[in-house]
N, C-alpha and C positions, 0 to 999 in steps of 0.2 A: 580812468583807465586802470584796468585792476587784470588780474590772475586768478583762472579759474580752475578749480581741480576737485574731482569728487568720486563718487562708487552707489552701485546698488550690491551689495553685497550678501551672496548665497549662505545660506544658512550655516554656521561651523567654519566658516571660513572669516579669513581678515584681510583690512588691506591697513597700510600704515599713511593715517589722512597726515599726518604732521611731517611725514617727511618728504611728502608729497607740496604740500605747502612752501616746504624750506626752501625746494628746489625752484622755485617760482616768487621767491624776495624779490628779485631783481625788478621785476615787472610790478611789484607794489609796495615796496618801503615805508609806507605811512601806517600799513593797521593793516593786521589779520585776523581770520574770525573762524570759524567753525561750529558745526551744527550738526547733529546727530540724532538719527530715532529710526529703530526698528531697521530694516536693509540701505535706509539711504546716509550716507553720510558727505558732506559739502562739505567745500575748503575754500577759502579767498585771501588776498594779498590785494591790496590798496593803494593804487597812485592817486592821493586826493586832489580831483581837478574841480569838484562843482560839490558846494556846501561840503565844506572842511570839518565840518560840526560830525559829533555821535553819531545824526540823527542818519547819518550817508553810511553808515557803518553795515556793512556784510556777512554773513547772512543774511537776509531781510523777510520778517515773516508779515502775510499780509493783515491788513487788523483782525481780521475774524480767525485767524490762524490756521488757515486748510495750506497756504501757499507760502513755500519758501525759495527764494532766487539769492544766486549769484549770476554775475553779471560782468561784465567786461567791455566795455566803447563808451559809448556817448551818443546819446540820442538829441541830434541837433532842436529838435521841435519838440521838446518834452514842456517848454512854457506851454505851447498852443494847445497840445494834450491837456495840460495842467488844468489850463481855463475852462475846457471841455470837461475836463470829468468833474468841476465842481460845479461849473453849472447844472449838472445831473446828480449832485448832491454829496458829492466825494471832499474827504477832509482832509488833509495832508498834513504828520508832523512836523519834516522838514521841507530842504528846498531840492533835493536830488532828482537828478532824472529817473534814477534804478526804485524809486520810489512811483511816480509813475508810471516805469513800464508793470511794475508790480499789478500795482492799482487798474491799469490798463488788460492784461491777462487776466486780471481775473473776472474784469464784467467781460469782457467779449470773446476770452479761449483763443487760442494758439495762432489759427489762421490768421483770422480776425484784426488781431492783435497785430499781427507783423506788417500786414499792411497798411497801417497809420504810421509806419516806423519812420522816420529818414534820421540815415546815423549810418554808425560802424558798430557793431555788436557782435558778440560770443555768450549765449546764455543759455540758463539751465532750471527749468521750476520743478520742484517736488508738488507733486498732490497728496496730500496729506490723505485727503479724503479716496480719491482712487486709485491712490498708490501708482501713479507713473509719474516718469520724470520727460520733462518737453526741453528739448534742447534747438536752437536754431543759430544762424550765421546769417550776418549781414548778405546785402543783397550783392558787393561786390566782389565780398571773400576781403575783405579788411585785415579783418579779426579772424585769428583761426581757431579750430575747434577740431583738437583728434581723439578718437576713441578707441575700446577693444573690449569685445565681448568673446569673455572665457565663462568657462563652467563654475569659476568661483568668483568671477564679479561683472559688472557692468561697469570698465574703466571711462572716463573722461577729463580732460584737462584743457587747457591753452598751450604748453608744448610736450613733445614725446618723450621729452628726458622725467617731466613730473610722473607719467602710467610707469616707468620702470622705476621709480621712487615708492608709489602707490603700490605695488606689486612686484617686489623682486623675481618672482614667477613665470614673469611675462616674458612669452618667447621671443628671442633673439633672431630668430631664424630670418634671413631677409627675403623681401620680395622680389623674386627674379624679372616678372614682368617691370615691374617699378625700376629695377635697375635698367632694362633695355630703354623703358624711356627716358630716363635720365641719361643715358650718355648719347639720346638724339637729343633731346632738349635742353639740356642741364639744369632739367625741375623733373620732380617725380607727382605726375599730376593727378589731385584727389579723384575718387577715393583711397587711392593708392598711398602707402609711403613706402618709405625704404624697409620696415618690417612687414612680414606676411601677417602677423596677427594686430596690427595697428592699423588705424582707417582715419583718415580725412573726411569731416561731413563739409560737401561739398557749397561754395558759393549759394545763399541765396534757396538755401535748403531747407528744413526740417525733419525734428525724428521723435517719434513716442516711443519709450522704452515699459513695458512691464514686467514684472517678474523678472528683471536682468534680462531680458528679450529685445530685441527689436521689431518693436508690432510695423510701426511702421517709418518712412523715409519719403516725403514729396516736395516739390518743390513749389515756392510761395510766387515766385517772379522771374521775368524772362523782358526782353527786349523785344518789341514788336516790328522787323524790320519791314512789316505791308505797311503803317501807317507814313505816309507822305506827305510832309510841308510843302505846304505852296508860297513861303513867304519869295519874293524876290533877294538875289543877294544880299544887295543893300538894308533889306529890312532886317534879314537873316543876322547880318553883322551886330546891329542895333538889337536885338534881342539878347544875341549871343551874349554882348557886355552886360545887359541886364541878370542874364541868370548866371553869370559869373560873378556880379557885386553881390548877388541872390546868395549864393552857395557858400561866398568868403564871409557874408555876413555872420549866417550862423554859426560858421565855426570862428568865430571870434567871441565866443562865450566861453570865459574862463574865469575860477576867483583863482588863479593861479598865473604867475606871468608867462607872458604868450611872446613868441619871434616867429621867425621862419627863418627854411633853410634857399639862400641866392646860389645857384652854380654858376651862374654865368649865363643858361639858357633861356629860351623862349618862356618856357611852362611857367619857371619857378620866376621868373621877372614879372610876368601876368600877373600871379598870385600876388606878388609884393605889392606892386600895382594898383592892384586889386583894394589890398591892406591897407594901404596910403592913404587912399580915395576915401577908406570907411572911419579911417580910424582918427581920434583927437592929437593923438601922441606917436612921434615919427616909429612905426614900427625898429626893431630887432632884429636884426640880419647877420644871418652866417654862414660863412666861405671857407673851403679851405681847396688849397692847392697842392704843386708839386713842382720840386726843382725841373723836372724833363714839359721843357713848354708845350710839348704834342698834348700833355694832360693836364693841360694849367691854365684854367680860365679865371683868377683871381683878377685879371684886368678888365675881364668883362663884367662879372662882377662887382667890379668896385665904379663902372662906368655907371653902372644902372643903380646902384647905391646910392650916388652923386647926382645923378636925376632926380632917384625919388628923394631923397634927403632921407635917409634912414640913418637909424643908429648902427652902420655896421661895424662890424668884429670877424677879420679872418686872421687864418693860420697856416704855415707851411706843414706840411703832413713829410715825415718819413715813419711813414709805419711799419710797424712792429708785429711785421707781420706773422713770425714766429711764434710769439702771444698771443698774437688776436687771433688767427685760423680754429686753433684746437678748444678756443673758447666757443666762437662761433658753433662750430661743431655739437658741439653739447647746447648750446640752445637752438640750433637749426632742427636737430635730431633726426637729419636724413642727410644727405649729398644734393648738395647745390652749390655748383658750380659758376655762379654766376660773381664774377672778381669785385662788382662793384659794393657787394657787401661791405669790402674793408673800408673803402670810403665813405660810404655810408655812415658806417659805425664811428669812424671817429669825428664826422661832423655831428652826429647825434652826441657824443662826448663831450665833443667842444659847445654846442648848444647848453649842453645841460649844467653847465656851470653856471646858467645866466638865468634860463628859464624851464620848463617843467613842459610847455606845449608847442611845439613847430609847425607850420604850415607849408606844405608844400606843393612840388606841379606833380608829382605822379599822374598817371593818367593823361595826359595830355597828347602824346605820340601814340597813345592806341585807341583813344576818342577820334582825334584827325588825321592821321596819318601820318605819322611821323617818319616812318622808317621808311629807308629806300625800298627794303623789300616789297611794300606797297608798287611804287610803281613799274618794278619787276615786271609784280605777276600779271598786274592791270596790262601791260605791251604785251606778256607771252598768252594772255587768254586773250587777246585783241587778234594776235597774231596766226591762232589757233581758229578763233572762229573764223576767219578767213583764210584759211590753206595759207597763209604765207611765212609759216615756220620752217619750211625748208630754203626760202630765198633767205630768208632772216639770219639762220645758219651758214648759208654761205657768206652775205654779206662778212658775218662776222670773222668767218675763216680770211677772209681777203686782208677785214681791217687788221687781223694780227700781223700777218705776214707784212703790211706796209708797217705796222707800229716796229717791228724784227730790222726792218731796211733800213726808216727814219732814225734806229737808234744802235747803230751796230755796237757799240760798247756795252751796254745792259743785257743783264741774260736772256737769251732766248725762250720767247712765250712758245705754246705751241697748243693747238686749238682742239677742246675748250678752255680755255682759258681763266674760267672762271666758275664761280656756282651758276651764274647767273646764262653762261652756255652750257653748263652742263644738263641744266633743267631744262634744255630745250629740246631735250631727246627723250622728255617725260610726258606724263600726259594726267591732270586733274588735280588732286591734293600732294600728289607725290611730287609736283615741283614746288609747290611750297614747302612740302617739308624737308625739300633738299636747301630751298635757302636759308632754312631753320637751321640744320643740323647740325652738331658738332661734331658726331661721327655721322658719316654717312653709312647707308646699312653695308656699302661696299666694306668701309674699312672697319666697319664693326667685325666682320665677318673673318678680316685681313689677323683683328687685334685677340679676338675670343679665345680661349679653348675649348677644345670638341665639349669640355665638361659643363660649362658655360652656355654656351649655345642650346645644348640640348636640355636645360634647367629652364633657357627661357623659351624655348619650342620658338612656336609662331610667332615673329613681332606682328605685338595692335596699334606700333607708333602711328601707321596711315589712317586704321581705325579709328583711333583718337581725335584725330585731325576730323574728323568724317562724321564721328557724332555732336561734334560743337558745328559742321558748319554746313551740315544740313537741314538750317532753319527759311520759312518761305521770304520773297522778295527775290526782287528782279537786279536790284541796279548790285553789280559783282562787286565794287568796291565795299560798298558798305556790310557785303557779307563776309568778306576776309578782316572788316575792323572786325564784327562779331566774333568772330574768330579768334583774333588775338585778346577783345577785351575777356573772351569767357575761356581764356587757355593762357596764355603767356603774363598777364595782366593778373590775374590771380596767384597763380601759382609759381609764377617768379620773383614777378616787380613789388608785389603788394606782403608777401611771405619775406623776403628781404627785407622790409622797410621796417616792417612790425619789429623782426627779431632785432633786427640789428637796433633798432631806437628803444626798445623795451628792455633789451641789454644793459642801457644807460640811464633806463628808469625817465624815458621822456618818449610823449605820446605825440603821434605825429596826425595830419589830418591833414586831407587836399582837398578843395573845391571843385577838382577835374572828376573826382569819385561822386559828384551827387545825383543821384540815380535821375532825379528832375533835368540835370543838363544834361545827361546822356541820354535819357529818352528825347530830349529836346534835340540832340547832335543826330541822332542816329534819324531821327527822319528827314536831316537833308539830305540830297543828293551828292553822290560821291564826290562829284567833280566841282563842289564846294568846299572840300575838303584837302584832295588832290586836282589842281587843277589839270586843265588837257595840256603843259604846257612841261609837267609834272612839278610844280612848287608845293613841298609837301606842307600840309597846315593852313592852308590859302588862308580859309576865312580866319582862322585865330590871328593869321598874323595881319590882315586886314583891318578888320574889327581893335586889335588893339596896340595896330602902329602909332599912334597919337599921345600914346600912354609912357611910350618908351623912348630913346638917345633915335634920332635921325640914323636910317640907314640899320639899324640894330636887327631887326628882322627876318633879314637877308644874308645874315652869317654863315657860312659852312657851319653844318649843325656837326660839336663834338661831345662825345659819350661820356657820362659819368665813370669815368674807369681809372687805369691805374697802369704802373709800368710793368706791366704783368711781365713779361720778355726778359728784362733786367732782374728783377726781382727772383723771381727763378735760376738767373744764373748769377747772383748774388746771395741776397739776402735769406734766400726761400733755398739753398743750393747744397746747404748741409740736411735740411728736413728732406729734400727731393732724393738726393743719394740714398740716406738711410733708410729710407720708409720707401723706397720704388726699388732700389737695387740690392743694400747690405740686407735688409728682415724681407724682402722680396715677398710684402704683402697681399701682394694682388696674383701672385704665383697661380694658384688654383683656379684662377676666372681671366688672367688674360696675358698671352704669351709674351715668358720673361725676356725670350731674346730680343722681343722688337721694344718690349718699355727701356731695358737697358741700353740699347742703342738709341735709342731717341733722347734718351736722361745723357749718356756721353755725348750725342752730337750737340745738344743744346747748351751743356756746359762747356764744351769747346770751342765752340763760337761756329761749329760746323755748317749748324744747321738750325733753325729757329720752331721750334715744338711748344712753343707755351700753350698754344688752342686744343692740343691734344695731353698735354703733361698737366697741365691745372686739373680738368677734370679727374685727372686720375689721382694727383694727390688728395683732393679731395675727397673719395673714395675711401681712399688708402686710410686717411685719418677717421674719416666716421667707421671705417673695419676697427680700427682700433680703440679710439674712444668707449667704442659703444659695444665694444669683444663680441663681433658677428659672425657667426661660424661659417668659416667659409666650407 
């Protein structure tokens, strides 16, 4: 797991590869390298996870000397590669994988190449001989990979803070579209970032660059949702464990010590599970919690620890979040919003005192269904194809006014009552993207200035939504998992996970990511997944009841998050004041009377604003971080 950062650079012009480099230690601490000739010049940083030796060292030029790579992830099957290419007469000095994707690009070229992959990758070859540079991204968006093409170079890196190290030059100017979808989503979704002149190469992509150009950008893989399993459930379960032992196998190749991260849930107990099953030596496990129990699953965790016999190690967390935020920031290199970063980050902290590689459940709540929002939309497009969302609408009018009766002490609801009535006076992707939303476009509209608004013209939030989920297949469940797996799954959950554990210098890897069990997931039937009953997960939790504490299964599912609410009117309450109200950062793009009255009501105990005041600190701090002109 290493840092990548590099340039093709126009004639008379510079960029600075070394401090481009510096900025990107964190993500490789063992050995940096660098390589240079004629327009291209490469840069790397090294977390040694496989063959610790020289011979793993980066830049890597191939033996004939036409092809230079740096490289970034881990190619799980790089043995099975290995056997293969000496069978056909290939020598290898050491034992690294970035040695055979080397070796592998250059008998077969680019396409080729990516498809014998299964891994997490960010990589980048020079052609010596026809002067382009081939750059690609794993199939799930793992590993990220952002670029910028100016008139004085071809930038590329692993995060956006290394191109403004590479290029002090580089425009600051932010991207207005990017911001509109960030304050629906709380991710700025590739190719987009929060800069107009910086670009995300998207999930599962490719790109030829020549002359500092981009010839061209296609994409290598996709999920096929027409192919249909016919296994019966029961079979279905039985395989599913199978390619779940499958996926935790290979990422248990490390000469580096390996754990995983326990929260207490379904995903990551699997995973450990999983670990248990494969491994000689009680795996490594680590927890952390929080005084406020609504966020503190250290007892579920330490239940399933106790099952499996693991070596666990937890910790109480009061974080420091003061600290941690504005770091974040600077390696996030955009606005995201999403809170569970902080915990994240310090379970990767606490991890890494012990060990160098974590395994984890990522992935698992948008392979089967995790989220309520799933069975939401499944009842309003049930309810739709059948005319009965206007009965459906009254029902629910009625049930509030009896919940109003039943409770006359609690405040009075009043109807809709929820996201979940409100979307039912929508119709197609725009009720999903209202159960998505952090603002809704009502109260974007509410919070903007006219200056603001008209910078970002037309929202493409519904757009977005519309080009991931316009792919063929019949059964609707399974085309809103596509949905999330190729939009909120990349661009939130999987962008999180990298920085925040790359932060701490510890690479993380899930078995829910292995592109083999998701083609495998995605051709069952939805209601294998969610059943008609709505139990989200059916067959994972089926499949691997037997594995886990009686009854474990069945738990009201709670979210990796944090006391967001408190902490704002605490901890976070001197950074909220100063940077929303006293330096009134956000002045220019979103109306100060209503931030400052929601920053007073929430500090008063008036009124409870964190779902709307987080995204904006967040904001606020990459404005300033990153001196974005407003």
């Amino acid at each position: 797991m290493c840092g990548v950062v590099g340039a093709l650079v126009a004639q008379g012009a510079r960029v600075d590869l070394e401090r481009g480099i510096a900025r990107l230690n964190h993500r490789g601490p063992d050995d940096h390298g660098i390589w240079r000739e004629g327009p291209a010049e490469l840069g790397f940083v090294r977390l040694s996870i496989i063959d610790l030796s020289a011979l793993g060292h980066q830049p890597m030029i191939s033996p004939d000397g036409r092809y230079v790579i740096v490289f970034n992830g881990e190619i799980y099957n790089f043995r099975e590669l290995r056997e293969q290419l000496e069978a056909a007469g290939e020598t290898f000095r050491g034992h690294s994988d970035t040695e055979v994707l080397l070796r592998l690009f250059a008998r077969d070229g680019l396409e080729k190449c990516l498809h014998e992959l299964r891994g997490m990758f960010a990589f980048a070859v020079w052609d010596r001989q026809e002067r382009t540079l081939s750059l690609a991204r794993d199939r799930l968006g793992v590993k990220p990979l952002v670029y910028a093409e100016t008139p004085r170079a071809f930038l590329f890196g692993s995060e956006i803070q290394a191109l403004f190290a590479l290029d002090p030059e580089l425009s600051r100017a932010p991207d207005y579209q990017g911001l509109d979808h960030f304050l629906t989503f709380q991710y700025i979704p590739a190719p987009l970032t929060g800069f107009a002149a910086v670009r995300k190469l998207p999930p599962a992509h490719a790109m030829v660059v020549r002359d500092g150009r981009i010839q061209s950008i296609f994409r290598y893989w996709d999920i096929d949702l027409e192919k249909r399993s016919t296994a019966s459930f029961g079979e279905a379960c039985e395989a599913l464990r199978e390619q779940v032992l499958e996926a935790t196998r290979v990422r248990l190749v490390s000469d580096v010590p390996l754990g995983a991260f326990l929260s207490g849930g379904i995903d990551s107990s699997i995973t450990v599970a999983a670990m248990a099953r494969l491994g000689a030596d009680p795996p490594k496990t680590f927890s952390i919690g929080f005084e406020d129990e609504r966020f503190n699953e250290l007892p579920h965790a330490r239940e399933v620890a106790a099952h499996l016999g693991t070596d666990h190690h937890e910790m109480m967390v009061k974080a420091d979040a003061v600290h941690i935020m504005p770091q974040l920031i600077d390696h996030l290199g955009e606005p995201l919003a999403d809170n569970s970063v902080m915990p994240t980050f310090c379970v990767s902290q606490f991890a890494r005192t012990q060990v160098t590689v974590a395994l984890t459940g990522d992935g698992g709540d948008e392979v089967f269904g995790g989220y309520r929002r799933f069975y939401q939309i499944r009842r309003a497009e049930w309810l739709a194809r059948r005319g009965l969302t206007p009965l459906w609408r009254g029902l629910r009018r009625v049930t509030v006014a009896v919940e109003n009766r039943a409770h006359p002490g609690r405040r009075r609801k009043s109807f809709p009552a929820s996201r979940a009535d409100e979307m039912l006076s929508m119709r197609g992707l725009a009720r999903y993207k209202h159960l998505l939303a952090f603002f809704s476009d009502t109260e974007k509209n509410s919070m903007l200035t006219p200056e603001l608004r008209a910078a970002i013209g037309a929202s493409r939030t519904t757009d977005y939504l519309a080009a991931h989920f316009g792919r063929a297949g019949d059964d609707m469940l399974n085309r809103y998992l596509y949905l999330d797996m190729t939009t909120y799954l990349p661009e939130d959950i999987l962008f999180k996970v990298d920085i925040a554990s790359m932060a701490n210098s510890l690479e993380c890897r899930s078995p829910f990511l292995d592109h083999r069990l998701i083609e495998f997931a995605a051709a069952l039937p939805g209601h294998y997944k969610l059943s008609a009953r709505g139990r989200h997960k059916h067959i994972l939790k089926e499949a691997f009841k037997d594995w886990l504490p009686p009854g474990f299964m069945d738990r009201p599912k709670k979210g990796f998050s944090v006391p967001l609410g408190r902490w704002l009117k605490e901890d976070l309450a001197g950074m909220l004041g100063d940077t929303l109200v006293d330096k009134r950062t956000l002045a220019p793009w979103f109306r100060q009377d209503v931030v400052a009255r929601a920053v007073a009501d929430h500090l008063s105990g008036r009124g409870s604003h964190s779902a709307r005041l987080w995204p904006l600190l967040v904001l606020a701090l990459w404005v300033e971080r990153f001196q974005v002109p407003l």
